[in-house]
C-alpha positions as CSV (number, residue, x, y, z in Angstrom):
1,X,-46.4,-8.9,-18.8
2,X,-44.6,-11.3,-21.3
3,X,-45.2,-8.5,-24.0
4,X,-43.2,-6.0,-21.7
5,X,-41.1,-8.5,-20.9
6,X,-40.3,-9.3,-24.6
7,X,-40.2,-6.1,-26.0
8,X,-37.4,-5.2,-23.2
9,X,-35.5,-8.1,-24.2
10,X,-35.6,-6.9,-27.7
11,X,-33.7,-3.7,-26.9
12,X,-31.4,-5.5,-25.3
13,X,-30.9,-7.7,-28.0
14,X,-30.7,-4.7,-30.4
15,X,-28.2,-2.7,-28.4
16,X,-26.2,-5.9,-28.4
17,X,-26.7,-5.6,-32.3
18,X,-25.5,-2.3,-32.6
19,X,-22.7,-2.4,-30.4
20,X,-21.3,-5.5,-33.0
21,X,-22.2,-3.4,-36.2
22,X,-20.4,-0.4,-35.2
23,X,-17.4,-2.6,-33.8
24,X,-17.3,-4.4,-37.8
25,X,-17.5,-1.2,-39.3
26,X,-13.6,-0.5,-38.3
27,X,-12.3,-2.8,-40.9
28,X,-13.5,-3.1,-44.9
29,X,-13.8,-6.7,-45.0
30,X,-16.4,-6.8,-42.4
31,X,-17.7,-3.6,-42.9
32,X,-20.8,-4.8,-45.0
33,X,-21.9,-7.2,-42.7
34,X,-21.5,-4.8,-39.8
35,X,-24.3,-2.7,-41.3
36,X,-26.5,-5.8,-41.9
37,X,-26.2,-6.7,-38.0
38,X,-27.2,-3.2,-37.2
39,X,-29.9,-2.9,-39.6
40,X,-31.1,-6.1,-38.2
41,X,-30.8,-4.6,-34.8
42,X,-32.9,-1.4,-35.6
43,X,-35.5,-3.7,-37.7
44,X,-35.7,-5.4,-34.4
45,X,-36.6,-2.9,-31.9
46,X,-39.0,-0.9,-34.6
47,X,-40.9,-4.0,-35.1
48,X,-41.3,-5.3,-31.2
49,X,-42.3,-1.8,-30.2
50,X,-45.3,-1.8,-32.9
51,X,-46.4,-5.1,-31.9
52,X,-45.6,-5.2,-28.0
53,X,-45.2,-1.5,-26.9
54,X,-48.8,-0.6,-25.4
55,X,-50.7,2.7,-26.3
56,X,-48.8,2.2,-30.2
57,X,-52.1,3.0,-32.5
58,X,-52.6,4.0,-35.8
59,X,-50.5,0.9,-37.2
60,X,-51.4,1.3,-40.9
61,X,-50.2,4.8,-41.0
62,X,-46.8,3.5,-39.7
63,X,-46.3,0.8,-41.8
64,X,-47.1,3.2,-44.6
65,X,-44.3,5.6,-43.3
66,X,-42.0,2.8,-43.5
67,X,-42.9,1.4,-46.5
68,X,-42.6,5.3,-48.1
69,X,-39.5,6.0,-46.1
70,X,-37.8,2.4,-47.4
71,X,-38.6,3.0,-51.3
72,X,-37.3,6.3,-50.8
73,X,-34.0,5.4,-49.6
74,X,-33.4,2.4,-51.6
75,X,-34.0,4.4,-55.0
76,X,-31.4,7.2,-53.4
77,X,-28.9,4.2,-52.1
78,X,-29.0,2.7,-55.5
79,X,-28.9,5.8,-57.5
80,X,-26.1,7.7,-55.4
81,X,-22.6,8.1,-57.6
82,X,-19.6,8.0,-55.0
83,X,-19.0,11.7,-56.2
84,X,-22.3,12.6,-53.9
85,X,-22.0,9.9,-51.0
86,X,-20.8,13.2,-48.8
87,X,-24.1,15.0,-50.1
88,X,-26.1,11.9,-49.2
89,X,-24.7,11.1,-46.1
90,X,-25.2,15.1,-44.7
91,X,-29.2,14.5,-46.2
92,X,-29.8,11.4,-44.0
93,X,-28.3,12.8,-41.2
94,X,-30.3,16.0,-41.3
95,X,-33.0,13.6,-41.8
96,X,-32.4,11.7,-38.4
97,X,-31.9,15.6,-36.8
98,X,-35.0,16.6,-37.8
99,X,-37.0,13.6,-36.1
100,X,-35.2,14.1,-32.8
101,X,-36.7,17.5,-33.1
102,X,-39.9,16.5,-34.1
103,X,-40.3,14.2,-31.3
104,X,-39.3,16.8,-28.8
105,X,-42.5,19.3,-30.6
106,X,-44.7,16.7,-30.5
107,X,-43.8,15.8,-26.8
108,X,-43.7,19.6,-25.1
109,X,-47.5,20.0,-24.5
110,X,-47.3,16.6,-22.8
111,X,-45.2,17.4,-20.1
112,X,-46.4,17.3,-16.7
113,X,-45.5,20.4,-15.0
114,X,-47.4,20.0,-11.5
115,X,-46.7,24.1,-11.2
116,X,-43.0,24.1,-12.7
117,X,-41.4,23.0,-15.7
118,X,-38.1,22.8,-13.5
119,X,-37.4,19.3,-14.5
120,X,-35.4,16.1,-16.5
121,X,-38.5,15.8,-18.8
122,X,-38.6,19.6,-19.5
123,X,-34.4,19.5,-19.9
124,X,-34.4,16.4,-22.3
125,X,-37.4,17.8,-24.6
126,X,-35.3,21.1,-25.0
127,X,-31.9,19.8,-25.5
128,X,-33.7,17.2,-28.2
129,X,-35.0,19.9,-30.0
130,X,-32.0,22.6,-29.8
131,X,-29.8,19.6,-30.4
132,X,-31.9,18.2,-33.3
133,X,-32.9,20.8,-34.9
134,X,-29.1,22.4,-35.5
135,X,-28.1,19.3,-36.8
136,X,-31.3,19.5,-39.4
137,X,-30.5,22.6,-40.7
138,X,-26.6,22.8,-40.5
139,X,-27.0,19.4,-42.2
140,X,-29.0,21.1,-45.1
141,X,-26.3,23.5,-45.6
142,X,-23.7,21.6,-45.5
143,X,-25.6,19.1,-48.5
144,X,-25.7,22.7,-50.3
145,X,-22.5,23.5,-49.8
146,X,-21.0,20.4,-50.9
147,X,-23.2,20.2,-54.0
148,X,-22.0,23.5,-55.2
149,X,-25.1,25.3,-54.9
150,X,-24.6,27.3,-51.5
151,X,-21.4,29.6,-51.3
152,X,-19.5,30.0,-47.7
153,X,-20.3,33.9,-46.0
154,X,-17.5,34.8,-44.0
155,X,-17.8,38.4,-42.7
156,X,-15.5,39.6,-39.8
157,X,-18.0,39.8,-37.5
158,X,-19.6,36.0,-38.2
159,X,-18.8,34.4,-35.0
160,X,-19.8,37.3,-32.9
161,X,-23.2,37.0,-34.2
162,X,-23.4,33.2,-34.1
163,X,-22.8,33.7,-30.7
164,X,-25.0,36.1,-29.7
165,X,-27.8,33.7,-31.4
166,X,-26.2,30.6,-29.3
167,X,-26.6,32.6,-26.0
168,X,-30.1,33.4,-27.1
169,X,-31.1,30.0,-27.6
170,X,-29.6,28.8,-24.4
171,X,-31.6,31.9,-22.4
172,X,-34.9,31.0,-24.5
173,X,-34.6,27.4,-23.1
174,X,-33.6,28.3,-19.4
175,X,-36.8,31.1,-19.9
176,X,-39.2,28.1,-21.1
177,X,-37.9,25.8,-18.0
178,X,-38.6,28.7,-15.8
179,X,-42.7,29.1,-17.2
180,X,-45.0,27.2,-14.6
181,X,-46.5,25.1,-17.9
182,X,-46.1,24.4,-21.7
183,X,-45.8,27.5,-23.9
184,X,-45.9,26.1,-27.3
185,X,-45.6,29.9,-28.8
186,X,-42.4,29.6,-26.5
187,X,-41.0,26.8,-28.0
188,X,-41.9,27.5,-31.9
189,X,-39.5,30.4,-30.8
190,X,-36.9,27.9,-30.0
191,X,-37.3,25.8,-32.8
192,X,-36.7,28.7,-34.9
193,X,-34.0,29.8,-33.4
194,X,-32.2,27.1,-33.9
195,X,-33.4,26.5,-37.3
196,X,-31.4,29.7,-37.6
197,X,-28.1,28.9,-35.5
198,X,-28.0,25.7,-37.6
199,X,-27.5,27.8,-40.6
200,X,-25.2,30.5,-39.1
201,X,-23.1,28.0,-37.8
202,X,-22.2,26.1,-40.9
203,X,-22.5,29.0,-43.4
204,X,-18.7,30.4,-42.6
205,X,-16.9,27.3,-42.2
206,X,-14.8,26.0,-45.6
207,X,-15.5,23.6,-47.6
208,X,-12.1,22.1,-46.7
209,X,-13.6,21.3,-43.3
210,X,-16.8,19.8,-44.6
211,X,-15.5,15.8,-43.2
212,X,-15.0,17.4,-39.7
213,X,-18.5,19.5,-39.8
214,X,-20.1,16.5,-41.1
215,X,-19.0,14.3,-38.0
216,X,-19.6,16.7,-36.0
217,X,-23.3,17.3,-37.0
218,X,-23.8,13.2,-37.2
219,X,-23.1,13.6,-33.6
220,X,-25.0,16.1,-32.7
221,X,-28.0,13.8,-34.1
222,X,-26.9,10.8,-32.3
223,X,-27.1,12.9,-28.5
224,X,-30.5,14.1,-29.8
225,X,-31.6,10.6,-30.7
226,X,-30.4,9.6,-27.2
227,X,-32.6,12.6,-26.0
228,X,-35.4,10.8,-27.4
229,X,-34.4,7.1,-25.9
230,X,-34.4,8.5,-22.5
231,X,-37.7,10.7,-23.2
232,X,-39.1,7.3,-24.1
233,X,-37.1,5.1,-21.9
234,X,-36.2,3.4,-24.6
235,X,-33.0,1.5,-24.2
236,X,-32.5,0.9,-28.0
237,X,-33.0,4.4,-29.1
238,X,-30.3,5.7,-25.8
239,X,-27.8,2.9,-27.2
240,X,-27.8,3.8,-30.6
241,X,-27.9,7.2,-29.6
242,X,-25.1,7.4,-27.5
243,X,-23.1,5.2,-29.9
244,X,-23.8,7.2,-32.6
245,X,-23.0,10.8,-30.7
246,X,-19.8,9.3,-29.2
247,X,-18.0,7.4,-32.3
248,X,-19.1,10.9,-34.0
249,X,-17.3,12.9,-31.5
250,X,-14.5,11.3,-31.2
251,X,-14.1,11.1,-35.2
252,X,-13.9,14.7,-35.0
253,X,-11.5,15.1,-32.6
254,X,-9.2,12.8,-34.1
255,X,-9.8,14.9,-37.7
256,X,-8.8,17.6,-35.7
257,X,-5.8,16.3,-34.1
258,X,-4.2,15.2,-37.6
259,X,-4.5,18.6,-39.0
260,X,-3.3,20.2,-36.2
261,X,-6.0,22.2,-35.6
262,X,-8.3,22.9,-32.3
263,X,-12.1,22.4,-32.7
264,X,-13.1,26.1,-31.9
265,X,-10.7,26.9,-34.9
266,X,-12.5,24.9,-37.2
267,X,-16.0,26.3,-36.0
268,X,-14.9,29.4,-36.4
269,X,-14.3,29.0,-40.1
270,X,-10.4,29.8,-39.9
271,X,-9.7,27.4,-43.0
272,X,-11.0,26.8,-46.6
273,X,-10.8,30.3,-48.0
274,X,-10.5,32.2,-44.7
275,X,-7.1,33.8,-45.5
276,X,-4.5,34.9,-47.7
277,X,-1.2,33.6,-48.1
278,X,1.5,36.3,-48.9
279,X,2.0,36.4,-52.7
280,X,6.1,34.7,-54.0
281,X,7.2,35.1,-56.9
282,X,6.5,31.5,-58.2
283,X,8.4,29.5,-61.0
284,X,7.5,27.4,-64.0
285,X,5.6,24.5,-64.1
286,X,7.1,21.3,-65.7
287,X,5.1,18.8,-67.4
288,X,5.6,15.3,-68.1
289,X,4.3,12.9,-71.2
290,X,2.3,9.7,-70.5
291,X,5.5,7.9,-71.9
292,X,7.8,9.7,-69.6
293,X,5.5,9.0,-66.3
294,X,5.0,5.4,-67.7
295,X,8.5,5.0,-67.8
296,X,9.7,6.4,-64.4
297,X,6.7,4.3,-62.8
298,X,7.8,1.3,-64.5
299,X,11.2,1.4,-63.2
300,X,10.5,2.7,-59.7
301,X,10.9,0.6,-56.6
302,X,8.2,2.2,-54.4
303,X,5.3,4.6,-55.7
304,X,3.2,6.0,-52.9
305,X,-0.9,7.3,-55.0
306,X,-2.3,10.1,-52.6
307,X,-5.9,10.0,-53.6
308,X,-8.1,13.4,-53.6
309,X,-11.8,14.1,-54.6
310,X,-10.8,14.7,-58.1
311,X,-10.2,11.2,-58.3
312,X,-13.8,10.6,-57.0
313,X,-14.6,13.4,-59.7
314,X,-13.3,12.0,-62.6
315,X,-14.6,8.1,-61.4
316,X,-10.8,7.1,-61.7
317,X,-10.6,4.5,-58.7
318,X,-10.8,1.6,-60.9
319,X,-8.5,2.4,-63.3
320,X,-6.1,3.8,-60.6
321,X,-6.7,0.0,-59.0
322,X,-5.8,-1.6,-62.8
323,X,-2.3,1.2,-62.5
324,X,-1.2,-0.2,-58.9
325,X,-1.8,-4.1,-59.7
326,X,0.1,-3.4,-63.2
327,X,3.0,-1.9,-61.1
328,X,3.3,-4.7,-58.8
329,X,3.5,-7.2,-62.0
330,X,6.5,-5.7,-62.9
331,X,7.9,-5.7,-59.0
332,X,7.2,-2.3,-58.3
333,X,5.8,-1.9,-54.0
334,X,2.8,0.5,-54.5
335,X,0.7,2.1,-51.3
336,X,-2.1,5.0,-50.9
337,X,-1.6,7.2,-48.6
338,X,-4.5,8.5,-47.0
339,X,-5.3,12.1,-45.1
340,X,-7.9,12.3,-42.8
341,X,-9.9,14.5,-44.3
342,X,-9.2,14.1,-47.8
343,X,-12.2,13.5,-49.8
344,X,-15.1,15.2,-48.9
345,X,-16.6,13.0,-45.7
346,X,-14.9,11.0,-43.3
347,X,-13.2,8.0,-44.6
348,X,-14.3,9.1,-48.5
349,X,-11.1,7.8,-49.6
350,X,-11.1,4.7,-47.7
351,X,-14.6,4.2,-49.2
352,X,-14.1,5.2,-52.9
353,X,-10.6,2.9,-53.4
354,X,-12.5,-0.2,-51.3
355,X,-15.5,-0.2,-54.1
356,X,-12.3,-0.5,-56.5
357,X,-11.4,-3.5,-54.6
358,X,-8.0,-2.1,-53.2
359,X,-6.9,-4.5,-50.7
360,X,-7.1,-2.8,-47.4
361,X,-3.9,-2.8,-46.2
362,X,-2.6,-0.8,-48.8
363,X,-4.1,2.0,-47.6
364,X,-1.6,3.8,-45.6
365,X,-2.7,6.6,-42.9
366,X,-0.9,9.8,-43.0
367,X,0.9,9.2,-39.6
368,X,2.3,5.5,-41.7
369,X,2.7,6.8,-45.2
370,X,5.0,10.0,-44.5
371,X,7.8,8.3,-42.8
372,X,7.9,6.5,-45.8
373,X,8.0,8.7,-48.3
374,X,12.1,9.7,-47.9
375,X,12.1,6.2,-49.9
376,X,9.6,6.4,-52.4
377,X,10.8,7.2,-55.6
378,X,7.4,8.6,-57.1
379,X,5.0,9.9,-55.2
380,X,1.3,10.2,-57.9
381,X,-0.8,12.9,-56.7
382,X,-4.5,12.5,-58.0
383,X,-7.0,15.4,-57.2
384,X,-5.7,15.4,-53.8
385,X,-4.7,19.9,-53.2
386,X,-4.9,21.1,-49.5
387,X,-3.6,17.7,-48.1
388,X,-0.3,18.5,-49.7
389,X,0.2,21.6,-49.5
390,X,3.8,22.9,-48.3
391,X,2.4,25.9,-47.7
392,X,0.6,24.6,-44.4
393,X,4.2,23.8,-43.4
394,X,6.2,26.7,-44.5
395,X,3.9,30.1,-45.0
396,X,2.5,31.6,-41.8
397,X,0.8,34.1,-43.7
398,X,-1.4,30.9,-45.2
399,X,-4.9,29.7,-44.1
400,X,-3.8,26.2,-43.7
401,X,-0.9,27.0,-41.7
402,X,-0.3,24.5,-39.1
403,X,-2.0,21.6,-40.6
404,X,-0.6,18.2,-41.0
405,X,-0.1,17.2,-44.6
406,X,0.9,14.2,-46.8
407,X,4.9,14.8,-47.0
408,X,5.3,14.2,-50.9
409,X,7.8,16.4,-51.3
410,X,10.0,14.0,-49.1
411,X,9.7,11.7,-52.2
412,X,12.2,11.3,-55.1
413,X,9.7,12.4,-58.1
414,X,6.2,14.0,-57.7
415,X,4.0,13.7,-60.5
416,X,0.1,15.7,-59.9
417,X,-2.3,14.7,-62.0
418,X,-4.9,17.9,-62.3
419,X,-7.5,19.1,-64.9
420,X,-5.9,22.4,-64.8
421,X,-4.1,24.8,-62.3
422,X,-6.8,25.7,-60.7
423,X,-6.8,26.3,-56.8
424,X,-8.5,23.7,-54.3
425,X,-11.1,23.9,-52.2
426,X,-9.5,26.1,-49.8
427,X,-9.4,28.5,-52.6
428,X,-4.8,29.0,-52.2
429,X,-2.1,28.5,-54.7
430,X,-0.5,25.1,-54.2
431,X,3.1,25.6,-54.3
432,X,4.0,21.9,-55.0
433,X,3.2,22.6,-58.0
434,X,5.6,24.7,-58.3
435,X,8.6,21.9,-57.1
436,X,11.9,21.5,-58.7
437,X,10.5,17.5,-58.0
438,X,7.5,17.9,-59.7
439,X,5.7,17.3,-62.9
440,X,2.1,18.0,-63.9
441,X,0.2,15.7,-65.6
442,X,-2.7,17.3,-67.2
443,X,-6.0,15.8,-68.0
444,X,-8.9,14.1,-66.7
445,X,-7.8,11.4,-63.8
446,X,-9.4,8.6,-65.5
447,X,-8.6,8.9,-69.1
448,X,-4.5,10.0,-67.4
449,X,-4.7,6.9,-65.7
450,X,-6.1,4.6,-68.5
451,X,-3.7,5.8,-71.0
452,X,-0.7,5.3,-68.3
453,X,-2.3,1.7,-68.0
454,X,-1.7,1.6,-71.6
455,X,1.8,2.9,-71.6
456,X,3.0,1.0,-68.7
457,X,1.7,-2.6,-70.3
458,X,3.9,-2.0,-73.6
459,X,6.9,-1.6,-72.0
């Protein structure tokens, strides 16, 4: 009795702790210990279920599955270049999708049917499973996707067969409800079926939607998680769960407000190579020297930096840190501004400048940093493409029509920093680059920035 009671406590007591850790996680400076608290909470409620929870046997061969599953994370943790968080971060959550759905296969032949299958049990185990096992494999492609090694298929007729396969899963799960008990040749056939959907749904969606498909799928592990708290009745698992699925839905609607864009428009692949803009007749690009661009930085009263993934490419963030706090020796007010789905993960920006140090509140959100940009006299493009695209402003005929970009062209001077002119990851021409205001800096970001450190510091 003081077990039960105990271990119940300990939920409670964890859910508490998860609640704060999520709540810390909303700013960088308490960010850190926001994960440490809901760590703490989840280290809580494993541990007081091993020791308290009764029927829990086999102890050894848990421990060793945490000890196996803790050495394997910490070597990935430590190993992990910022370039890959996005990779990383799709692995673990396929990871935590694919033990929702093992729960929910290793729970089916358990259910007690008492001549129908017609109830909550039978409805969570399913939706754990469909649920989990999506987020498993879309999570796998999306890892492949981002690491280069799986290309998007887009065919005309895509979403009518992804739905098709969703209506077949949703029939095959209303079919096993209706069997009088456990079919597990039934529910291999759901498994698999999702496997399936998982990989149909991700495979046509661009890689310039990746941070919204990723918050989507990291909720779709979070409900099945939750599927398992209530299968369970485990208060700890349903809290995180539900926290989990919720800030993850709401992350993606909010990505999909700022560009403008409905859900069902993303899911259906409409952007990151799903088009073709209308070919113009395009002008000259104009470069500019380090000397020059040291110069007109030096001088400038406000420089807004938009930040892209080539900056996490090239491992520029600390040198682009040393460029801002040079500036602002010499009086000059320097910002980032920040799109929401810039990088390749939610927040990757907002991640990759804070392990530079950046002070948080220089980190301006797209909805603060345009208004500002009719008095910026240089706005310093790095890596960033899509986000700044005119072309989602001004070209119906484009793929990113419609979505909300980083106004530079508002600003006095534009100065890109690129490797080359080649296209972004939604595969169009950028035609900022094209800009009576701008000037190309080519080169790798970080050695760009380092020798504009050096310029910059001798005048």
């Amino acid at each position: 009795m003081i077990g039960e009671y105990f271990l119940e406590s300990s939920y409670i007591v964890a859910s508490v702790l998860f609640i704060l850790g999520l709540k810390m996680l909303s700013h960088p400076d308490t960010a850190r210990k926001g994960n440490l608290w809901a760590a703490l909470g989840m280290t809580l409620a494993i541990f007081t279920t091993i020791f308290f929870h009764e029927g829990i046997h086999n102890v050894l061969w848990i421990f060793g599955g945490i000890l196996l599953g803790t050495v394997i994370g910490w070597m990935m943790a430590v190993k992990v270049q910022m370039t890959a968080m996005p990779q990383m971060v799709s692995f673990f959550n396929g990871m935590g999708g694919g033990c929702a759905a093992l729960i929910s296969l290793r729970e089916f032949p358990n259910i007690e049917a008492s001549g129908s299958m017609m109830n909550g049990e039978s409805l969570i185990i399913l939706l754990g499973l469909m649920i989990g096992t999506v987020s498993f494999s879309g999570s796998m492609i999306a890892l492949g996707k981002l690491n280069g090694n799986i290309k998007d298929i887009r065919v005309p007729f895509m979403q009518y067969i992804n739905t098709l396969v969703l209506l077949s899963l949703v029939s095959l799960a209303v079919y096993i409800m209706m069997q009088t008990t456990p079919v597990n040749t039934l529910l291999y056939g759901l498994f698999a079926l999702a496997l399936v959907y998982g990989f149909l749904f991700v495979m046509p969606i661009g890689g310039a939607d990746m941070p919204v498909v990723i918050s989507l799928l990291n909720s779709f592990t979070g409900v099945a998680a939750a599927c398992g708290g209530f299968l369970y009745n485990n208060q700890a698992m349903i809290t995180g769960g539900i926290l989990v699925g919720s800030a993850g839905a709401i992350l993606t609607i909010l990505m999909c407000k700022a560009m403008n864009r409905s859900l069902v428009n993303v899911l259906l692949g409409a952007f990151g190579g799903g088009g073709t803009a209308v070919d113009k007749e395009r002008g000259s690009v104009k470069e500019i020297t380090i000397t020059d661009a040291a110069i007109l930085l030096s001088y400038s009263h406000k420089v807004i930096i938009v930040p892209g993934y080539g900056l996490a490419v090239a491992k520029a963030q600390h040198s682009c840190h040393e460029l801002e706090k040079l500036l602002e020796k010499k009086g000059v007010e320097v910002k980032y501004a920040i799109h929401p789905v810039a990088g390749r993960m939610p927040g990757h920006m907002n991640v990759l400048l804070a392990e530079a140090d950046v002070p948080y509140p220089k980190l301006a959100e797209m909805e603060e940093a345009n208004p500002q940009m009719a008095t910026t006299d240089v706005a310093i493009v790095i890596g960033a493409n899509d986000v700044v695209n005119p072309a989602a402003e001004t070209d119906p005929s484009s793929p990113i029509y419609g979505m909300q970009i980083i106004k530079v062209l508002d600003a006095k001077n534009i100065i890109v920093m690129k490797r080359s002119m080649g296209k972004g990851y939604a595969g169009i021409e950028n035609e900022l680059f094209f800009h009576d205001k701008t000037r190309m800096l080519f080169g790798d970001a970080k050695d760009s920035l380092q020798s504009l450190v050096n310029e910059v510091r001798s005048i």
